[in-house]
N, C-alpha and C positions, 0 to 999 in steps of 0.2 A: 397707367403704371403707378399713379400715387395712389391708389385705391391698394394696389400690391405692398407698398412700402408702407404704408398706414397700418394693415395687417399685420406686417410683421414689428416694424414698432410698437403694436399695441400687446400682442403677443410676446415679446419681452418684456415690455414692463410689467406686465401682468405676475409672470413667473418671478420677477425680480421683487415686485409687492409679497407676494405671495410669500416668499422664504424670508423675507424681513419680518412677516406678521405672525407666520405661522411657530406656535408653540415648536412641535414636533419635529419642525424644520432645523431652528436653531439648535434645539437640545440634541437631536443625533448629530452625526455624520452624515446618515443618509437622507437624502431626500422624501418625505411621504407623497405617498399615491396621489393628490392633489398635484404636485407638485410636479411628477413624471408625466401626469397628463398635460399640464401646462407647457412641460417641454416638448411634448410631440406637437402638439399645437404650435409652437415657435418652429418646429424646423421644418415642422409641414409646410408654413409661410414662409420659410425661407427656400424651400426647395422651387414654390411656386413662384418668389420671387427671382429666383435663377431660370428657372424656363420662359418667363416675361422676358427679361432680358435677354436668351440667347434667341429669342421669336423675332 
């Protein structure tokens, strides 16, 4: 299971780098397409992190 949590911690921070660094990011509002990809990757870890634990 810490293989599962590793993933999704690194999976946030990623995203969380990622809007701190990125131009495009801080100047809109909206997130760039880097940026929504990074997020499905986090909640895909997170979804997979919930089915570990309900296993």
């Amino acid at each position: 299971m810490s293989a599962v949590s590793d993933a999704l911690k690194d999976a946030r921070t990623e995203y969380e780098q990622h809007l701190g660094a990125c131009r495009q990011c801080r100047a809109d509002a909206a997130p760039c397409a880097v940026a929504k990809h990074l997020w499905r990757l986090y909640n895909k870890a997170r979804r997979d992190r919930l089915r570990a634990e309900s296993a």
